[in-house]
C-alpha positions as CSV (number, residue, x, y, z in Angstrom):
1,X,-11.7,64.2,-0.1
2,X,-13.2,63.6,3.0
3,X,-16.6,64.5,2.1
4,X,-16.5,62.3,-1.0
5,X,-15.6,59.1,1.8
6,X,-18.5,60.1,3.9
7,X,-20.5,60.0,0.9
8,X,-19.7,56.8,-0.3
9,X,-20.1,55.1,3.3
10,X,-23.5,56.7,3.0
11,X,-24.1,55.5,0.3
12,X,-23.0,51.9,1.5
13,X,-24.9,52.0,4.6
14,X,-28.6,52.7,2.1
15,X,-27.5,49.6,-0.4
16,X,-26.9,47.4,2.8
17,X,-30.1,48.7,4.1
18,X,-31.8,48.5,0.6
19,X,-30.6,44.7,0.4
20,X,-32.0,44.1,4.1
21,X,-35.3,45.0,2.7
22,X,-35.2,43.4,-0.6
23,X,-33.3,39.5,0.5
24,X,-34.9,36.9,2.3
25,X,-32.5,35.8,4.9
26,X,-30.5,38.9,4.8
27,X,-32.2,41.0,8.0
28,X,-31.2,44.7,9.1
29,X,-32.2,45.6,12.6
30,X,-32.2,49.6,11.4
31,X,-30.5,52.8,10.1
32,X,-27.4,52.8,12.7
33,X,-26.9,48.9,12.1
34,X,-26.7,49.4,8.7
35,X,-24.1,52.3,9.6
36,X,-22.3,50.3,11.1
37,X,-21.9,47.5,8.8
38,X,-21.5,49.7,6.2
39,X,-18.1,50.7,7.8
40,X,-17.4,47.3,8.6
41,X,-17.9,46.1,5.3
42,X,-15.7,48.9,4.2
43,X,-12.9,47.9,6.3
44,X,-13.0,44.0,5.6
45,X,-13.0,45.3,2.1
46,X,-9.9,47.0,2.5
47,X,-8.1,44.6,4.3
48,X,-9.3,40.5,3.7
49,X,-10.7,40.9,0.2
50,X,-7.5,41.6,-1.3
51,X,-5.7,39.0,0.1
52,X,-8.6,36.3,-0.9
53,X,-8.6,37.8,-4.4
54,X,-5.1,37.3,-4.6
55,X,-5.2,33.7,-3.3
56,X,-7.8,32.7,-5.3
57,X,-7.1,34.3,-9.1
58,X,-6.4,31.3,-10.6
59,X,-10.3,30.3,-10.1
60,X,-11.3,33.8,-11.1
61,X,-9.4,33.8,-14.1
62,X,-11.2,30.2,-15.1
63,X,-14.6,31.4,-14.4
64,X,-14.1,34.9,-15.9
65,X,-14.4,36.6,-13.0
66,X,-17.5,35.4,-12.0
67,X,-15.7,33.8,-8.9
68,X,-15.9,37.4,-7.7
69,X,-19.5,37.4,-7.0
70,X,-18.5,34.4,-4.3
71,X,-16.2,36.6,-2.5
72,X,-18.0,39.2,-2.0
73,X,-19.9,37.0,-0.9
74,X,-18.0,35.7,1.7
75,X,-16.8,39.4,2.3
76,X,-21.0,39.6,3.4
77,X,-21.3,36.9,5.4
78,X,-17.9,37.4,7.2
79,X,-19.5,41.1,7.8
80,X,-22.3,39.5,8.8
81,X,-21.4,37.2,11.9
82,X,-19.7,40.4,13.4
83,X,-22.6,42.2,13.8
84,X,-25.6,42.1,15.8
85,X,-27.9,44.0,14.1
86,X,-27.4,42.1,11.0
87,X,-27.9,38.6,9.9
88,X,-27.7,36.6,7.0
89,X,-29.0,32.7,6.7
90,X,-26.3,31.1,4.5
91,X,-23.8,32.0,2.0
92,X,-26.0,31.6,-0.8
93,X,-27.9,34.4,0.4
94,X,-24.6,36.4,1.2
95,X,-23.6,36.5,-2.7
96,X,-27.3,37.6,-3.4
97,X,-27.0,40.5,-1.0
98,X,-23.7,41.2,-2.2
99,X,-24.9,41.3,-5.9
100,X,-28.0,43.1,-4.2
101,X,-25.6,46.2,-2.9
102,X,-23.2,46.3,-5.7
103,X,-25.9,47.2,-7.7
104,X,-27.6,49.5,-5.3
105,X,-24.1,51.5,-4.7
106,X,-23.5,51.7,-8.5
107,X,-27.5,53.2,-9.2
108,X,-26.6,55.4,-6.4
109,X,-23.3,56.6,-6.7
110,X,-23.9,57.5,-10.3
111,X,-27.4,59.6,-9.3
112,X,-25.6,61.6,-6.5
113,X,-22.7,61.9,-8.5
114,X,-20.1,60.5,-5.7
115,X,-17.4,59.4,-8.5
116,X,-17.4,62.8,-10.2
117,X,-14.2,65.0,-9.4
């Protein structure tokens, strides 16, 4: 169990790090930065993003759950102003980056296998 968490922040940490690369605006000062926001992101995740998903499913239903994309979004730039070693221009960006990692962390998790039991 606790191997498979490790993984999966691992695996956070290189799709944050991969989207610091990739996005314009979106800057990574390094490795342990992207560590670290990788747990943060992990917590805020945990904690705020169900409550805003929950507030806002009315507009997520309307949009087809595209409205989604936004808070992650804001779950990325939120992540992003309590860090240092990362910075992000503008929320615009933010929902780039977060599309940037979800996609990263899905390509990745399903080439190391982290989901399998």
């Amino acid at each position: 169990f606790m191997k498979r968490i490790i993984l999966k922040w691992i695996v956070s940490a290189i799709s944050i790090y991969i989207a610091g690369r990739l996005v314009p605006g979106f800057y990574v000062s390094g490795a342990m930065a992207a560590v670290v926001a990788a747990f943060v992101f992990a917590i805020l995740n945990w904690t705020i993003k169900p409550l805003v998903t929950v507030l806002t499913l009315p507009v997520t239903v309307v949009t087809l759950g595209l409205f989604m994309f936004v808070i992650n979004g804001i779950i990325v730039y939120f992540m992003a102003s309590l860090l240092s070693g990362v910075a992000i221009a503008g929320l615009g960006t933010a929902i780039l980056v977060s599309l940037v990692i979800s996609l990263s962390t899905m390509v990745l998790n399903s080439l190391l296998g982290v989901n399998d039991k």
